[in-house]
C-alpha positions in Angstrom: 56.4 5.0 113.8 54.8 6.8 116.8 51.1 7.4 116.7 49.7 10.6 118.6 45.9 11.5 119.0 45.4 15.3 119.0 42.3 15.0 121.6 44.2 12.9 123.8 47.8 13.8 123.9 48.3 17.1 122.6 46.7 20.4 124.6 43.4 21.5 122.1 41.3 25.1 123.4 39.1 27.4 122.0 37.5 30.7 123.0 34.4 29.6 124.8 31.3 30.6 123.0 29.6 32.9 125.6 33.6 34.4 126.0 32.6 36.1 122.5 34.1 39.7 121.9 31.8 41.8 120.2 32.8 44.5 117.9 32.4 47.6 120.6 35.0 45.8 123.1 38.0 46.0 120.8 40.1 48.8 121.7 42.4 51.5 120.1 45.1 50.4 122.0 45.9 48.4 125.8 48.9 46.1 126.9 46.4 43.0 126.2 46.7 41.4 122.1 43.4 39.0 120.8 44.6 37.2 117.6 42.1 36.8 115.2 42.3 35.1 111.6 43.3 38.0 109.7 46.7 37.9 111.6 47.4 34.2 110.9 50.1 35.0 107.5 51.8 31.7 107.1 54.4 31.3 109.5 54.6 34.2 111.4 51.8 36.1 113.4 51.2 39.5 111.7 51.0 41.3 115.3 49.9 44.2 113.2 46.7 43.2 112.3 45.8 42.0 115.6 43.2 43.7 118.4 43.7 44.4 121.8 40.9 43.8 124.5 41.3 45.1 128.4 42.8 43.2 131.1 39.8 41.7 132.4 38.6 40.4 129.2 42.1 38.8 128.7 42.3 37.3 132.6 38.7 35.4 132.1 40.4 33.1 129.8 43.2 31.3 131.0 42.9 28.3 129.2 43.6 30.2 126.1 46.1 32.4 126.8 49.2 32.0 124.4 53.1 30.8 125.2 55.7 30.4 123.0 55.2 28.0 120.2 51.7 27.7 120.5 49.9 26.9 117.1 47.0 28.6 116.1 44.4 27.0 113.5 41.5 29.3 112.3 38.0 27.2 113.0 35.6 29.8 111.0 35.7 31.3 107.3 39.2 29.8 105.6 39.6 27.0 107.7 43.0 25.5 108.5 45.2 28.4 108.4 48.0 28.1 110.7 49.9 30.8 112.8 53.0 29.9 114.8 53.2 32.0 118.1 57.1 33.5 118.8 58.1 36.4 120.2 55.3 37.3 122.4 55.9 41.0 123.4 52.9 41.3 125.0 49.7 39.4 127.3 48.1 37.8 124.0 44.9 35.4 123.5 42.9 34.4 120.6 39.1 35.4 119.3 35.9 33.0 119.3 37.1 32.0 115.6 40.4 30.4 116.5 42.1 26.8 118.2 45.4 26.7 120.0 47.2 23.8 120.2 50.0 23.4 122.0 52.9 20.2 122.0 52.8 19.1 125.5 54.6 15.7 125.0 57.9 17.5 123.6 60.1 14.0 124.1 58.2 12.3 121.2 56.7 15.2 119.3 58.6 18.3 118.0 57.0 21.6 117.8 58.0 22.6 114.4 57.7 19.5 112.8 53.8 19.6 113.9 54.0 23.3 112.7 54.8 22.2 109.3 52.2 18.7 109.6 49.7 21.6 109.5 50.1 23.4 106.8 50.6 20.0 104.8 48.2 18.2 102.8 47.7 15.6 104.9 46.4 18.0 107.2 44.3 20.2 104.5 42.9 16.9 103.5 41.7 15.7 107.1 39.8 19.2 107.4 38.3 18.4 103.9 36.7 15.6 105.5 35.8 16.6 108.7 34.2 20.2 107.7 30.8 21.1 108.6 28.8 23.2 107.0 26.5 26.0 108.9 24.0 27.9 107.2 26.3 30.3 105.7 30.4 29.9 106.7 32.1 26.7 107.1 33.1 25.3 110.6 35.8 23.2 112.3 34.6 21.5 115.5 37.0 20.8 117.8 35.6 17.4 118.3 36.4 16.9 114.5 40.2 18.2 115.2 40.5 15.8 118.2 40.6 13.1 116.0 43.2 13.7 114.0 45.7 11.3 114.2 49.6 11.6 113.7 52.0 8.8 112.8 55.8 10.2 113.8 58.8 9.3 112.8 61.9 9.4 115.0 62.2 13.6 117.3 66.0 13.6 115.0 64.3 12.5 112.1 61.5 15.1 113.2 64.0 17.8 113.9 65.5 17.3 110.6 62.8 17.5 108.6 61.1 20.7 110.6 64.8 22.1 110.1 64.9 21.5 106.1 61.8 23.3 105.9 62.5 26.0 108.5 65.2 26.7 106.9 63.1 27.2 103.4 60.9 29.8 105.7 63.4 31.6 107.1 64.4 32.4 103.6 60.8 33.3 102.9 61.1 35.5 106.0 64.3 37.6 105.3 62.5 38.4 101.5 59.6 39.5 103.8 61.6 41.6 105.8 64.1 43.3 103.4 60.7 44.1 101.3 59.2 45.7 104.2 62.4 48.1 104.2 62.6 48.6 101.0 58.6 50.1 100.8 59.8 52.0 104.0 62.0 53.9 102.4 60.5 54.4 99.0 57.5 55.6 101.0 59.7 57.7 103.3 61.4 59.2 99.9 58.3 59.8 98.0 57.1 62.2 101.7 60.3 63.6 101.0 59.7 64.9 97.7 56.6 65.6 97.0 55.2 66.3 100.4 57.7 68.5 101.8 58.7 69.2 98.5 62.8 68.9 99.5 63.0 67.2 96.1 66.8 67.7 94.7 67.1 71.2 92.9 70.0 71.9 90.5 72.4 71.7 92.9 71.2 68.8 94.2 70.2 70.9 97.4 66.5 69.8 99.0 64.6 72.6 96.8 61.9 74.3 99.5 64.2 74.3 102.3 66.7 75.6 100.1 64.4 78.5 99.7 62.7 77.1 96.2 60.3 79.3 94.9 56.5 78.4 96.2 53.3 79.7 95.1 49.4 79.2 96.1 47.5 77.4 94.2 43.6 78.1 94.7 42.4 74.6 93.6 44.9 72.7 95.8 44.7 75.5 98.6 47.9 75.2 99.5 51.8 76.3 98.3 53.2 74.2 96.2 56.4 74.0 94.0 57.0 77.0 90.9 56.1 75.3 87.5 54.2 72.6 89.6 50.2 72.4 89.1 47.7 70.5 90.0 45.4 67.9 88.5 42.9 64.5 89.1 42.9 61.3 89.8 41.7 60.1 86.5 44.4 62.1 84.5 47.0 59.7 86.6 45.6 56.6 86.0 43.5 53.9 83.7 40.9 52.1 85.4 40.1 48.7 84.1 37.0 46.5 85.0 37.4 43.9 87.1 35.4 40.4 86.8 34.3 37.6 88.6 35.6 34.6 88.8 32.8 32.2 86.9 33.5 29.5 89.1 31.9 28.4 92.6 34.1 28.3 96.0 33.9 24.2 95.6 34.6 24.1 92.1 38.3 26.5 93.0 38.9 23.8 95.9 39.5 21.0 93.2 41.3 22.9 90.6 44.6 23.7 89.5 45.8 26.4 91.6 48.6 28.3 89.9 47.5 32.3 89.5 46.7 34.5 92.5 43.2 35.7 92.8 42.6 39.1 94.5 39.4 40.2 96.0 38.9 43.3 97.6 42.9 44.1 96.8 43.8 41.0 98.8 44.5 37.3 97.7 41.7 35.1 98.6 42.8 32.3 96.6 44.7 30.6 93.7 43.0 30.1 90.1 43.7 27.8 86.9 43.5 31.1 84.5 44.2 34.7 84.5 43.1 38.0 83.2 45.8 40.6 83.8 49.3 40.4 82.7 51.9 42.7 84.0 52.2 46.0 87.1 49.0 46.9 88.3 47.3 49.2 91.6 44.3 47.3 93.0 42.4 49.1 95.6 39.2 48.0 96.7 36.1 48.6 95.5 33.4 47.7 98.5 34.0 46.9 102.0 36.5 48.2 104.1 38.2 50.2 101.7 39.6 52.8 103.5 41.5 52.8 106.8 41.1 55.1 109.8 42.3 57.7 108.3 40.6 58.2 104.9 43.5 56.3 102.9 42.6 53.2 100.5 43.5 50.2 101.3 45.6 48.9 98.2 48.1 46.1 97.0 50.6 46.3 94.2 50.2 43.4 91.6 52.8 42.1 89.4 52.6 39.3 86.7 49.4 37.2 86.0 46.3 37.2 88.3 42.6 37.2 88.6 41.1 40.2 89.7 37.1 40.0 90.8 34.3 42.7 90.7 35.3 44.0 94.3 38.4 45.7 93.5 39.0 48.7 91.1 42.5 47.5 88.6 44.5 50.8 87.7 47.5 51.4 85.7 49.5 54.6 85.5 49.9 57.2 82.8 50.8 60.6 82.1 54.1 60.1 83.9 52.9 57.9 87.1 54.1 54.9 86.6 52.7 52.2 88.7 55.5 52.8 91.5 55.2 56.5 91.9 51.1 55.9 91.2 51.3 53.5 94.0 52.9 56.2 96.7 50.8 58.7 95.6 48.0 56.8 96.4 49.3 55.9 99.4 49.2 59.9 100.7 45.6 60.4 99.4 42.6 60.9 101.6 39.7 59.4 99.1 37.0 59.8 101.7 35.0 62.0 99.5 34.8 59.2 96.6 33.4 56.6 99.1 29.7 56.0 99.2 26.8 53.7 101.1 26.0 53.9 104.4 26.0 50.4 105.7 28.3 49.2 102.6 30.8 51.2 102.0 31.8 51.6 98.2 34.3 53.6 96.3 32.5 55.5 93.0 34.8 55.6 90.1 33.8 59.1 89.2 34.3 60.4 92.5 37.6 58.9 92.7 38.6 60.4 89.4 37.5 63.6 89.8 39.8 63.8 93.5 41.9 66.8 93.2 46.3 65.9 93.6 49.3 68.2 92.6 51.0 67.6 89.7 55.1 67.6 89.7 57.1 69.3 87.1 57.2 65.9 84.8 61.2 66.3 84.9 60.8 65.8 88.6 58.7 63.0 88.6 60.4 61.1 85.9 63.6 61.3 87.7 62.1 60.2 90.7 61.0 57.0 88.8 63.8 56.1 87.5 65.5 56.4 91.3 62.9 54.4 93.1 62.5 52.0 89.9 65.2 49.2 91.2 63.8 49.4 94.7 60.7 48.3 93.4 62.4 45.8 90.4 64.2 44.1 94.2 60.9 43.7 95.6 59.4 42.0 93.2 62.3 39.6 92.5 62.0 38.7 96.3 58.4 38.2 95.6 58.7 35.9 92.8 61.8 34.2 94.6 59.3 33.4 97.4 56.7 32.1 95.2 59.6 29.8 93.9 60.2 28.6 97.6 56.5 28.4 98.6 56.2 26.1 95.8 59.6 24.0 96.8 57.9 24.2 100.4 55.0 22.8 99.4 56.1 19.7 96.8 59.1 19.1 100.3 56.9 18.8 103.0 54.2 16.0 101.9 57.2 14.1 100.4 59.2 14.4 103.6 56.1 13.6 105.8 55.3 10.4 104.2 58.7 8.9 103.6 58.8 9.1 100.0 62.0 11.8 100.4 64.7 10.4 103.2 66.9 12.4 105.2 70.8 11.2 105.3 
C-alpha cells in the first residue's frame, strides 16, 4: 500500500475569502463560468446551473482556475459533494463555497480512482469527523481536508477499480442523457399541439395550419381551437398537503436512507419512511419558485417519497394526467399566484384560480396515450439508475478496502 497526504502531495485551493463574488457581479451571460455547489450533480458538472463572472474577476484567481480532471468538493451547506471537471468549453473557476483538488502525482495516484475515493464512505466519514460547525451552516476547513490521508493500492489495480465503477457511471450517464431527449421531445410535441395548435386533425394533417377552424375566446384573449374552451388551474389538478419531515438534520444523518425526500421540488435527502405512493407534480411552494421568466420551477415524482411543507404535491384529473399536467405546467406563467416581497411564496388559491385552455378531451386523451411510453422509458431509466447508484455504492467501499479483488 502507498500512503498519500492530501495537504502535502496533492494540489488543495479555495476561493480566497476577500475574492468573494457577491450576488450583483454574476452576469447574464460572458465567456468566463464560476461553479458553484448547485452545479456539483454526481459525476458530471451540470454546466447549466453554473454563473458566469467577467474576465477580470476570473484572471484575479489563478490558483483556482480549473483544468481537466480537476475535483471539486463543496466546503459550505451539503458538505462533500463531489464534481469531476471534463470537457471544459469555456475559462471556468469556482465560488468562495468550493475546493479544487487536483492529482498532481499521476505515477502513483489515478485521477478517477480518487474521483470515486470521494464520493465513498471512507471519505463521507472523514468529513463526519472533521466538520465544524458555524453559527448557522456547517463548514469544511481546508486545514481539516489536508489531513486526509490515502492508503493506495497498485495505479493497475487503481485503474481497474476506477474503470469498474466508471463503467457503472457511464451507464448512469447514457440513462441521463437519453432522458434529457426524451423530455425534449415530449416538451417540443406538447408546443406543437397545444401551443401552435398543429395537433393531428382527421386526416392526420397539423389542424391550424391546415386552416382548422379558430375562434376568440374573451377569457383566454386569444384564438384558440373550435370546440376548445378554456378553464383553471384547480379544475386540472388535486393539490395535496405536504408535511415535514418530524426528524432533525442529525437524526436523517444516522438513519436508514432508502426514500427520496424533496424539498422545494428538489431532493435534499434520503428518509427511512414515506408518504406518497405513485406519479405526482411537485412545484415549490416558497423560495425560488419561479424562474426568469414567470414559469415554476417543478420535478416529476414517481414511486415512494417524502415530500416537506415547502413544496405544493399535485396529481392530475379531469383528463391531465400527470404527463400532459406536467407540460402544461411547464408553458404557464404563474407570476400572478406568487406572493411576498422578500420571500417569495406561491398561494394555492391564486394558483387555482390561473386561467389555461382547455383541449377538446378527445384531443388531449390521444395525446396521452402518445406521449405515455416516452414518459413509462424515463422512468424505467430512472429506477434502472437508482438500481446502479445502489450497486455503485455497496462496489466502491468494498473495492476500496480489499474486501472485493479484482482478477
Amino acid at each position: 500500500m502507498i500512503k498519500l497526504n492530501v495537504g502535502n502531495d496533492l494540489y488543495l485551493k479555495g476561493r480566497i475569502g476577500w475574492k468573494g463574488l457577491s450576488k450583483d457581479e454574476y452576469l447574464k451571460k460572458s465567456n468566463y463560468r464560476i461553479i458553484n455547489g448547485t452545479a456539483l450533480e454526481d459525476k458530471q458538472i451540470n454546466w447549466n446551473k453554473c454563473g458566469y463572472i467577467s474576465k477580470s474577476r476570473y484572471e484575479e484567481s489563478p490558483e483556482i482556475m480549473l483544468q481537466e480532471k480537476d475535483i471539486l468538493i463543496s466546503k459550505d451547506g451539503t458538505l462533500g459533494k463531489i464534481g469531476y471537471v471534463t470537457n471544459i468549453s469555456s475559462p471556468s473557476t469556482v465560488a468562495s463555497g468550493i475546493f479544487v483538488m487536483r492529482n498532481i502525482t499521476p505515477k502513483k495516484l489515478d485521477s478517477e480512482y480518487l474521483y470515486h475515493f470521494l464520493k465513498s464512505n471512507i471519505f463521507k466519514d472523514f468529513i463526519k469527523r472533521m466538520k465544524s460547525s458555524g453559527s448557522t451552516i456547517n463548514h469544511l476547513y481546508q486545514r481539516d481536508l489536508s489531513q486526509l490521508e490515502l492508503e493506495l493500492p497498485t495505479l493497475l489495480t487503481q485503474q481497474k477499480i476506477a474503470n469498474i465503477l466508471s463503467t457503472i457511471d457511464a451507464k448512469i450517464e447514457l440513462n441521463n442523457k437519453v432522458n434529457k431527449e426524451l423530455e425534449d421531445m415530449v416538451k417540443l410535441m406538447y408546443d406543437y399541439w397545444f401551443v401552435q395548435f398543429d395537433f393531428p386533425n382527421k386526416e392526420g394533417k397539423p389542424y391550424k395550419s391546415s386552416g382548422g377552424n379558430m375562434v376568440y375566446n374573451e377569457e383566454l384573449k386569444r384564438e384558440i381551437p373550435e370546440r376548445w374552451n378554456h378553464t383553471t388551474l384547480g379544475n386540472c389538478f388535486d393539490i395535496f398537503d405536504s408535511k415535514r419531515i418530524p426528524l432533525s438534520q442529525n437524526q436523517r444523518l444516522i438513519m436508514e436512507k432508502k426514500y427520496p425526500y424533496y424539498g422545494a421540488a428538489f431532493i435534499v435527502d434520503y428518509v427511512k419512511d414515506y408518504i406518497f405512493d405513485g406519479n405526482y407534480i411537485l412545484l415549490g411552494e416558497d423560495g425560488t419558485v419561479i424562474d426568469e421568466y414567470g414559469y415554476p420551477i417543478i420535478q416529476y415524482a414517481t414511486g415512494k417519497f417524502w415530500v416537506n411543507n415547502h413544496a405544493h404535491v399535485l396529481k392530475g384529473k379531469n383528463g391531465f394526467d400527470e404527463n400532459s399536467l406536467y407540460l402544461m405546467l411547464k408553458n404557464v406563467k404563474i407570476i400572478g399566484a406568487v406572493t411576498g416581497a422578500v420571500q417569495l411564496k406561491i398561494n394555492q388559491e391564486n394558483l387555482k384560480a390561473i386561467l389555461v385552455c382547455k383541449p377538446q378531451f378527445s384531443i388531449l386523451k390521444k395525446f396521452n396515450l402518445f406521449i405515455e411510453p416516452m414518459f413509462r422509458k424515463m422512468t424505467t431509466n430512472k429506477n434502472e439508475n437508482k438500481q446502479l447508484s445502489k450497486l455503485r455504492d455497496w462496489l466502491l467501499p468494498m473495492l476500496m478496502n480489499g474486501q472485493v479483488s479484482i482478477e
